[in-house]
C-alpha positions in Angstrom: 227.4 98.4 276.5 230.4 96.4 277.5 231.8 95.6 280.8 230.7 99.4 282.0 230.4 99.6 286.0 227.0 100.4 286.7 225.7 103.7 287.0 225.1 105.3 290.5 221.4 107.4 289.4 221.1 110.6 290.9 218.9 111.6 293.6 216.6 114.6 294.0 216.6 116.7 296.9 213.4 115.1 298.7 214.8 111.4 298.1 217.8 112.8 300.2 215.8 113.9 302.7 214.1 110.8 303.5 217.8 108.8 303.2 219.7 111.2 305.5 216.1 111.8 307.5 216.6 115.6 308.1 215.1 118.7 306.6 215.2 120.3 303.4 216.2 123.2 305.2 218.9 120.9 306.8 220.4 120.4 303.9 220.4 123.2 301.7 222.2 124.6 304.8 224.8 122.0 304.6 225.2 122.6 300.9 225.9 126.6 301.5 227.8 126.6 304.4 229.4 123.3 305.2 230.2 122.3 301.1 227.6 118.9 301.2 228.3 117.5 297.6 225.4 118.4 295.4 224.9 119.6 291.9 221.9 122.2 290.8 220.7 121.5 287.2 218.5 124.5 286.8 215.9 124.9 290.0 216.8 121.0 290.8 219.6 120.0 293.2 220.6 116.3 292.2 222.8 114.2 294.6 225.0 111.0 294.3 224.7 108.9 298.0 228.0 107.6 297.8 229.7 111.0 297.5 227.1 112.0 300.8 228.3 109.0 302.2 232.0 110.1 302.0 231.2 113.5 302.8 229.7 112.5 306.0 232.6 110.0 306.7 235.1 112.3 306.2 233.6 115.0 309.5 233.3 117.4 306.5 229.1 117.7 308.2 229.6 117.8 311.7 228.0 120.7 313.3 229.6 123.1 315.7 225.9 123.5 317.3 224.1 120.6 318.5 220.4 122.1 317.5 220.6 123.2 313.9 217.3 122.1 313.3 215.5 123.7 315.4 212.8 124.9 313.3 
């Protein structure tokens, strides 16, 4: 391999959960209805933090309601 950057790995759906420290409900919510950047290789949703992080940056997230995780 020559002068590559480095690879961002993937995460899985509960390592997201623990980074953003919501729900798995939480986000498969985001994902459906407010577009959060994810990609579904067969049953598995796979996520890169640093598109998250822009996602989040950019307001794309912000809720309209502040208790969305009420359950």
């Amino acid at each position: 391999m020559a002068n590559t950057d480095k690879l961002e790995n993937w995460s899985s759906l509960k390592e997201m959960q623990a980074y953003l420290g919501v729900s798995r409900e939480a986000i498969l919510g985001w994902i459906y209805n407010k577009k959060m950047p994810a990609h579904k290789l067969g049953r598995l949703w796979k996520f890169k933090i640093s598109e998250v992080d822009k996602w989040i940056r950019s307001g794309e997230g912000a809720s309209d309601s502040e208790s969305e995780d009420d359950n």
